[in-house]
N, CA, C and O atoms as a GROMACS GRO file, in nm:
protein
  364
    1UNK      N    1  -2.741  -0.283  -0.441
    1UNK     CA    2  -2.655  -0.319  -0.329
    1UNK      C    3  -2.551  -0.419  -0.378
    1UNK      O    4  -2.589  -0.521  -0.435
    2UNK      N    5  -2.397  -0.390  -0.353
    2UNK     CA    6  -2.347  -0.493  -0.389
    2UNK      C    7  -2.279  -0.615  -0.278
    2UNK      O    8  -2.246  -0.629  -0.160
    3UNK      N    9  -2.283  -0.672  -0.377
    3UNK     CA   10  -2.248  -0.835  -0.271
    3UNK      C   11  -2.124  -0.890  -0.300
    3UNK      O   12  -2.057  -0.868  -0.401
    4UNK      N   13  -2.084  -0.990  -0.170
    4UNK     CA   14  -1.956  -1.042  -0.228
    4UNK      C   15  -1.796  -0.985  -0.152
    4UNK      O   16  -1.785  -0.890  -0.074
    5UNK      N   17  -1.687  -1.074  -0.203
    5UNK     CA   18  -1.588  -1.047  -0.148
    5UNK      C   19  -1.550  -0.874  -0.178
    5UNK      O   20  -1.506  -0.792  -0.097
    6UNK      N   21  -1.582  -0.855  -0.322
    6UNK     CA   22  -1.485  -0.764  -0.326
    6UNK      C   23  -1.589  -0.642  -0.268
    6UNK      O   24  -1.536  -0.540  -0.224
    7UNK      N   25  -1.706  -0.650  -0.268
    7UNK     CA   26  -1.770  -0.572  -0.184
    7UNK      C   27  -1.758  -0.571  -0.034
    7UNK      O   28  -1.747  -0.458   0.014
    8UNK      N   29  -1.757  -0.655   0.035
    8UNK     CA   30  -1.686  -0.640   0.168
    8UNK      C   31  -1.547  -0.578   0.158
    8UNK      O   32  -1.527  -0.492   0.244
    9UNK      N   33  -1.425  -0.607   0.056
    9UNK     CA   34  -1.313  -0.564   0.070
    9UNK      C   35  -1.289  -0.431   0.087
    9UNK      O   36  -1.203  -0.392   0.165
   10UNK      N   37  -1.373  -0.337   0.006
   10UNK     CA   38  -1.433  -0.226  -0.042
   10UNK      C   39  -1.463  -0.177   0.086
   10UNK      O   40  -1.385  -0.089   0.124
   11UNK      N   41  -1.548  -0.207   0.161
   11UNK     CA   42  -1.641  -0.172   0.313
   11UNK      C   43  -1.528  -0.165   0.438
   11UNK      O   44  -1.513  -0.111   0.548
   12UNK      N   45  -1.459  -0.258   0.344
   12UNK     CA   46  -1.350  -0.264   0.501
   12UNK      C   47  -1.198  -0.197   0.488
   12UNK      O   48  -1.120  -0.185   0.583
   13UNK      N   49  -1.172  -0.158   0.352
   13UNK     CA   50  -1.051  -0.067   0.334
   13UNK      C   51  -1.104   0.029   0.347
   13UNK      O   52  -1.044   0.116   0.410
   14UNK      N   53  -1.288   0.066   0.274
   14UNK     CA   54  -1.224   0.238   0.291
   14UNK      C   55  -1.294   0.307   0.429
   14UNK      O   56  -1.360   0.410   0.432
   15UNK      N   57  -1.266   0.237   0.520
   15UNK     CA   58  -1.339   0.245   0.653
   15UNK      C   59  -1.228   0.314   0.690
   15UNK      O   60  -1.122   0.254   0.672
   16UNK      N   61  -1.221   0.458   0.753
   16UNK     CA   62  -1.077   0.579   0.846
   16UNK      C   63  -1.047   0.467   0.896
   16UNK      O   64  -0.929   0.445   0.868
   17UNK      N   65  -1.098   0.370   0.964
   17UNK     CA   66  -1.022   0.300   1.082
   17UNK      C   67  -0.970   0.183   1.023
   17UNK      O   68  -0.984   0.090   1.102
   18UNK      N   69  -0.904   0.138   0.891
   18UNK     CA   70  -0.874   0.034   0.892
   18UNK      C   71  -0.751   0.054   0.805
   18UNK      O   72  -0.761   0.032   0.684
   19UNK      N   73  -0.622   0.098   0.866
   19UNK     CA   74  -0.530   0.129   0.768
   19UNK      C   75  -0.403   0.053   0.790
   19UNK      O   76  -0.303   0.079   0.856
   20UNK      N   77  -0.443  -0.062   0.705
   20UNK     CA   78  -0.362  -0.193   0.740
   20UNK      C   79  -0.234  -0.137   0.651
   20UNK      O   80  -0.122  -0.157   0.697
   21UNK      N   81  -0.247  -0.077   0.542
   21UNK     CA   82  -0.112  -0.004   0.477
   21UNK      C   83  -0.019   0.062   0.567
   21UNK      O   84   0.101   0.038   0.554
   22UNK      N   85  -0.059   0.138   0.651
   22UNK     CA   86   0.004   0.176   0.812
   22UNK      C   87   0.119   0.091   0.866
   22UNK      O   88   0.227   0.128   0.912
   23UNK      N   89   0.062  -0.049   0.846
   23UNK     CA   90   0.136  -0.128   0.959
   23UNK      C   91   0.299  -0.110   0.895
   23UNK      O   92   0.395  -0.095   0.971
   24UNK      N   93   0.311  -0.113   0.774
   24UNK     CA   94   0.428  -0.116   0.701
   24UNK      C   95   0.432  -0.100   0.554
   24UNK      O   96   0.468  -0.202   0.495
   25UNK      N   97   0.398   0.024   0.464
   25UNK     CA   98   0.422   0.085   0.403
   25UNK      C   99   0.475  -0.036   0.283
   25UNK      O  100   0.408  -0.092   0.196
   26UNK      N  101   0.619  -0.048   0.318
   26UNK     CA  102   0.754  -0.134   0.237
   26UNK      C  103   0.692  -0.266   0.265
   26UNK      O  104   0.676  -0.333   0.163
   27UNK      N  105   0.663  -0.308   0.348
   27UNK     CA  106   0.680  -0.434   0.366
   27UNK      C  107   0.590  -0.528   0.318
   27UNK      O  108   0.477  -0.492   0.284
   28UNK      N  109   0.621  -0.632   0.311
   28UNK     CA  110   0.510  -0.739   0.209
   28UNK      C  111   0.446  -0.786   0.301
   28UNK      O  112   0.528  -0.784   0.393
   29UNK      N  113   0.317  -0.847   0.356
   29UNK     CA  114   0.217  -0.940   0.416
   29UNK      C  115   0.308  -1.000   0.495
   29UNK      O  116   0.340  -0.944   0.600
   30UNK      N  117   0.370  -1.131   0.457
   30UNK     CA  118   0.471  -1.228   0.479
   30UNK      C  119   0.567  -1.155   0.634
   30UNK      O  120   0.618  -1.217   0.729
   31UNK      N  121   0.564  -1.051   0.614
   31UNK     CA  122   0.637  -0.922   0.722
   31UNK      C  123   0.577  -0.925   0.818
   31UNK      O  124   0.637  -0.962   0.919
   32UNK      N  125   0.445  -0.892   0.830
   32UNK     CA  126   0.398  -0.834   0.934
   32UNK      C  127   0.348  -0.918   1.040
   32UNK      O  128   0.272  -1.013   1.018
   33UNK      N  129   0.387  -0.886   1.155
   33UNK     CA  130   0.375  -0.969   1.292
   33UNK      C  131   0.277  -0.904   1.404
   33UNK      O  132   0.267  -0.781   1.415
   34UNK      N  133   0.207  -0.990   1.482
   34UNK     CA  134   0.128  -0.938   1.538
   34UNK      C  135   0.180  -0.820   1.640
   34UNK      O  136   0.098  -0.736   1.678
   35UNK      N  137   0.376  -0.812   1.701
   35UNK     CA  138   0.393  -0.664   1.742
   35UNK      C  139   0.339  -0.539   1.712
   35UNK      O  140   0.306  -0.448   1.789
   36UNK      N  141   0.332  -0.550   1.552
   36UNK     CA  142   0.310  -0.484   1.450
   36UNK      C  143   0.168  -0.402   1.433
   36UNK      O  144   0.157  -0.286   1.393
   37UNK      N  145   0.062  -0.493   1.474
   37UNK     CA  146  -0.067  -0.465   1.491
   37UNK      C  147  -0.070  -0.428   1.613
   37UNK      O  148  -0.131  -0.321   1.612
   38UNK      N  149  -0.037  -0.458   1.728
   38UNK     CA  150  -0.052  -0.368   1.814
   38UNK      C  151   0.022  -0.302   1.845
   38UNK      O  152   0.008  -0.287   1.966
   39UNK      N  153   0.142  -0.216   1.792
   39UNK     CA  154   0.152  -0.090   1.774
   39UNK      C  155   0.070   0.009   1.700
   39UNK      O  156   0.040   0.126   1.727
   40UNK      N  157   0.038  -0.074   1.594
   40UNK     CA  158  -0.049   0.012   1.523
   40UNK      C  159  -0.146   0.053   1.585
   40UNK      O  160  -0.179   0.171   1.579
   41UNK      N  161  -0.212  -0.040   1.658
   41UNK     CA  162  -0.325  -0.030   1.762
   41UNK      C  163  -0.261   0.123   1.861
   41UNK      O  164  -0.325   0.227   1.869
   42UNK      N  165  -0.208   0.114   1.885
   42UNK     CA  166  -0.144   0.197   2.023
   42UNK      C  167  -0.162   0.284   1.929
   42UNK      O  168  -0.276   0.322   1.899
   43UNK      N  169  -0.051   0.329   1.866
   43UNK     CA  170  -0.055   0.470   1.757
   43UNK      C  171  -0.182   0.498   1.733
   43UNK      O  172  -0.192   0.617   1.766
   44UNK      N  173  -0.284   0.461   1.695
   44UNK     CA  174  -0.440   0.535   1.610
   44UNK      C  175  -0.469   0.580   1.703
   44UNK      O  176  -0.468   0.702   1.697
   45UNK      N  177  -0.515   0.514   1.854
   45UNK     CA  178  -0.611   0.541   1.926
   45UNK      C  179  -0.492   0.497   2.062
   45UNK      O  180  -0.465   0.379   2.085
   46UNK      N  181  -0.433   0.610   2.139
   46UNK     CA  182  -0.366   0.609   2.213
   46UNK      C  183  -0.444   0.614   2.376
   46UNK      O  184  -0.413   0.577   2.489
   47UNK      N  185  -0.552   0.680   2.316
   47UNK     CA  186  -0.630   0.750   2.477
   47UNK      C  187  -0.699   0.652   2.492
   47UNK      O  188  -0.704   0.616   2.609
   48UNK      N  189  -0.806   0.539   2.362
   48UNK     CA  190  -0.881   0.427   2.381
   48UNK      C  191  -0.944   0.364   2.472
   48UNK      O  192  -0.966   0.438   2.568
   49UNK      N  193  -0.997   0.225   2.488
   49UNK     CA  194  -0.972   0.154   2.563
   49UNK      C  195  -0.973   0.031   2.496
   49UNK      O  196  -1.007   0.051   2.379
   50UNK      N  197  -0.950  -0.095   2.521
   50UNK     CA  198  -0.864  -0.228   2.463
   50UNK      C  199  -0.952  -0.237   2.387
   50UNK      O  200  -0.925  -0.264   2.270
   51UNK      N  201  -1.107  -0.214   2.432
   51UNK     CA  202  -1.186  -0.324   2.333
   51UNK      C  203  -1.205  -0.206   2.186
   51UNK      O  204  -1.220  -0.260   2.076
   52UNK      N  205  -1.204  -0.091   2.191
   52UNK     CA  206  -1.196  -0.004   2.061
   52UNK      C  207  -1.082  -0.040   2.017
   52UNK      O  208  -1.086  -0.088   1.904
   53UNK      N  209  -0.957  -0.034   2.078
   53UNK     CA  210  -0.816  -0.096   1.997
   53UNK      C  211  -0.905  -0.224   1.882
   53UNK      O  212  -0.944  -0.220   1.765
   54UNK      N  213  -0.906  -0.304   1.963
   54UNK     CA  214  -0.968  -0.459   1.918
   54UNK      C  215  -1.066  -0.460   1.784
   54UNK      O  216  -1.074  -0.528   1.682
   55UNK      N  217  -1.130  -0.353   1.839
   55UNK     CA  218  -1.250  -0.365   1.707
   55UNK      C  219  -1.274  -0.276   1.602
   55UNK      O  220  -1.364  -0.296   1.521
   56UNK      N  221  -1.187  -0.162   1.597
   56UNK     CA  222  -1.105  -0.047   1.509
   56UNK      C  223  -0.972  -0.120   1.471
   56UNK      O  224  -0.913  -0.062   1.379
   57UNK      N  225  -0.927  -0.202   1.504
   57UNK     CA  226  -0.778  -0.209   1.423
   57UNK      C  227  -0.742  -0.330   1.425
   57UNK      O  228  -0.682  -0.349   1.319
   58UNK      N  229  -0.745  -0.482   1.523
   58UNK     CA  230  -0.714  -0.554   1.533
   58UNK      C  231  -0.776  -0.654   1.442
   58UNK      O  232  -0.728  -0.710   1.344
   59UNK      N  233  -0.880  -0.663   1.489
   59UNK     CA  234  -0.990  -0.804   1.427
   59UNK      C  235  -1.008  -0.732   1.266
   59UNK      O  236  -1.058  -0.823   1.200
   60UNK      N  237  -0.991  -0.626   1.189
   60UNK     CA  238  -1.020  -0.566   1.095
   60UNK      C  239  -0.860  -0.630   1.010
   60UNK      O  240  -0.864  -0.722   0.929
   61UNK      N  241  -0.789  -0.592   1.032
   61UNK     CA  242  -0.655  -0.640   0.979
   61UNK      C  243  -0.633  -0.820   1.014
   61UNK      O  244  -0.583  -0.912   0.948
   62UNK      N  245  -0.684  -0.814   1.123
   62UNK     CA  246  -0.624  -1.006   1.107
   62UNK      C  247  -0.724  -1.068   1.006
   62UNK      O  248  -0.700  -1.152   0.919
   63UNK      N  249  -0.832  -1.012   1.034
   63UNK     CA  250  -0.950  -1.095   0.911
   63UNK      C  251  -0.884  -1.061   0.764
   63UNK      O  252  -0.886  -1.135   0.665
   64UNK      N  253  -0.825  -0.931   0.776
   64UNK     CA  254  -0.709  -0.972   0.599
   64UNK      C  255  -0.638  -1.072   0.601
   64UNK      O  256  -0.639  -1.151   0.507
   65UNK      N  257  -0.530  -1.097   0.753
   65UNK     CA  258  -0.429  -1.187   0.687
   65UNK      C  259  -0.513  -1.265   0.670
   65UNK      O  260  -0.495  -1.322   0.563
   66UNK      N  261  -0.633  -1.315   0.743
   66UNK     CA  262  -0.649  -1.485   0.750
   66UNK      C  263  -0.734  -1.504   0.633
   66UNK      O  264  -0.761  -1.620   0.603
   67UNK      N  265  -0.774  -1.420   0.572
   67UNK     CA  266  -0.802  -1.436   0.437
   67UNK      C  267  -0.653  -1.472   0.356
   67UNK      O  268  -0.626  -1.582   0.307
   68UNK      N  269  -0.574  -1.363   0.355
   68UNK     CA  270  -0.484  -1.386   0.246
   68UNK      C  271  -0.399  -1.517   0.320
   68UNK      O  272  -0.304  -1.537   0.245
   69UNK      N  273  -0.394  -1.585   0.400
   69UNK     CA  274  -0.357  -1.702   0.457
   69UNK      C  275  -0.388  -1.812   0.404
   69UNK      O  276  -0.326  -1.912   0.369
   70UNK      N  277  -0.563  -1.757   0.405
   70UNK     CA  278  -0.629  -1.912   0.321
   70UNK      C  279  -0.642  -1.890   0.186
   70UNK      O  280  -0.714  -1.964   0.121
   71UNK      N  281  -0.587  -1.806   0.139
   71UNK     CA  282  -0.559  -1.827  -0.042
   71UNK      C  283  -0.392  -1.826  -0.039
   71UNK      O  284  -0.333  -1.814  -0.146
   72UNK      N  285  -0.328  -1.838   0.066
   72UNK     CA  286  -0.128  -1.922   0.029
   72UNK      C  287  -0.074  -1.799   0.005
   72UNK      O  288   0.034  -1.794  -0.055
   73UNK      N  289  -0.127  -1.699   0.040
   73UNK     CA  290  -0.038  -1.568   0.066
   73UNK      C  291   0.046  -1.521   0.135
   73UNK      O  292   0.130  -1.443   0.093
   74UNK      N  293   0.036  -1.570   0.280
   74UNK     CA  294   0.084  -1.613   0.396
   74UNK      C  295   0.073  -1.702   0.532
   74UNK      O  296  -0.022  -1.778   0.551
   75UNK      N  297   0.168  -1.687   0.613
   75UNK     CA  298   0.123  -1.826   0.713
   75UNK      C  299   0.015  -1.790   0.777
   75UNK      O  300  -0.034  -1.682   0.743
   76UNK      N  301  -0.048  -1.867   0.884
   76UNK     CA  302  -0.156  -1.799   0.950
   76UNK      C  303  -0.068  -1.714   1.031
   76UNK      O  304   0.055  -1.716   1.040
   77UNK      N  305  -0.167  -1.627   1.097
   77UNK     CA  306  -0.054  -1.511   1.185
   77UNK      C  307  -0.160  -1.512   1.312
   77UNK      O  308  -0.246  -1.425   1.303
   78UNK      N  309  -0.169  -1.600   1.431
   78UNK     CA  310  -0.259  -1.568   1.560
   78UNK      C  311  -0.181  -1.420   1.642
   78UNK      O  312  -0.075  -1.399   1.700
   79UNK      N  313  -0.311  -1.336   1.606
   79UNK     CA  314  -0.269  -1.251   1.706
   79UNK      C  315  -0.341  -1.205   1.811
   79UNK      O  316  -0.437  -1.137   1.775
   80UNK      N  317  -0.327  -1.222   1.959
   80UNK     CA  318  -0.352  -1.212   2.021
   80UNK      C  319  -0.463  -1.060   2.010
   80UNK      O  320  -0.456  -0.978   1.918
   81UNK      N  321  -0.546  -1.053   2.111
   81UNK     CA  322  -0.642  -0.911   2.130
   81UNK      C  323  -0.637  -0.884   2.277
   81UNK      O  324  -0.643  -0.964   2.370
   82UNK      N  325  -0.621  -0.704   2.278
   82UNK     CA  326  -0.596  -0.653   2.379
   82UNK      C  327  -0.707  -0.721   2.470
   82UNK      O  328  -0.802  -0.794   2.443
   83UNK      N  329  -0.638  -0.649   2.638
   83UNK     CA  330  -0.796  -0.731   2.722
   83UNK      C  331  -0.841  -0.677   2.803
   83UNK      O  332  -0.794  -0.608   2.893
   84UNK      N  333  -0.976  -0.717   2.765
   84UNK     CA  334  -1.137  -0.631   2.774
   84UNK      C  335  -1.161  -0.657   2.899
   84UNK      O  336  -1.126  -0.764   2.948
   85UNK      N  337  -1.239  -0.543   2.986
   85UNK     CA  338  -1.284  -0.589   3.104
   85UNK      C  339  -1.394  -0.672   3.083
   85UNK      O  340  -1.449  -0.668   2.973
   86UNK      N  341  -1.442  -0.758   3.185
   86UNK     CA  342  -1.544  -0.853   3.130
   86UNK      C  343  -1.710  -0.772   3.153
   86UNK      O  344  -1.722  -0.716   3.262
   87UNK      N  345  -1.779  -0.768   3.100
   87UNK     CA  346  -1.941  -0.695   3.092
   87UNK      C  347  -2.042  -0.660   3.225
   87UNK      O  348  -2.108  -0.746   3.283
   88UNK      N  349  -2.041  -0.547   3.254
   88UNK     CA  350  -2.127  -0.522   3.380
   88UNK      C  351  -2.264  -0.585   3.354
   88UNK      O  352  -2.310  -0.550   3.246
   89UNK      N  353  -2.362  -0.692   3.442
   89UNK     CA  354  -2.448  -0.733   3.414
   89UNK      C  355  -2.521  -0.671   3.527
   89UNK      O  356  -2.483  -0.644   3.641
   90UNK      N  357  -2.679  -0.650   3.445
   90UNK     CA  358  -2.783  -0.576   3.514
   90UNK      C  359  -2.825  -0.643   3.671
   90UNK      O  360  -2.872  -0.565   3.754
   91UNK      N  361  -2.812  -0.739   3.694
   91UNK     CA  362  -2.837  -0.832   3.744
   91UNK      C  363  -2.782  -0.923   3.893
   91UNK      O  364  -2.833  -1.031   3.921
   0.00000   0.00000   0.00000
């Protein structure tokens, strides 16, 4: 089993749903704005609902920048997440 960054990196690029290359092809890190991610969001999964947007495309790509953020790759980038209805309780 392997461990480690570049084993997570591995788990989380070659996942169908995480095609942060999508957002902009040309463009460098430093580029990309949270519009950006949620278009991308919109485009994959058009029929969806917020919280699959969110957890197929959103939180998967921001956990790159804010990695490459905290090694001076780029600024932090807060991007907002689509919104979820709140949880039917049994109760």
């Amino acid at each position: 089993m392997q461990r480690g960054f570049a084993a997570a990196r591995r788990k989380i690029l070659g996942t169908p749903h995480m095609p942060l290359n999508l957002v902009a092809p040309a463009r460098r890190i430093q580029q990309i704005r949270a519009a950006d991610l949620h278009d991308l969001a919109l485009r994959l999964h058009p029929d969806s609902k917020p919280a699959t947007r969110n957890r197929w495309v959103l939180r998967p790509c921001v956990t790159i920048l804010h990695h490459a953020a905290n090694a001076g790759l780029c600024h932090w980038l807060k991007v907002p997440a689509f919104k979820e209805p709140r949880p039917v309780t049994r109760a």
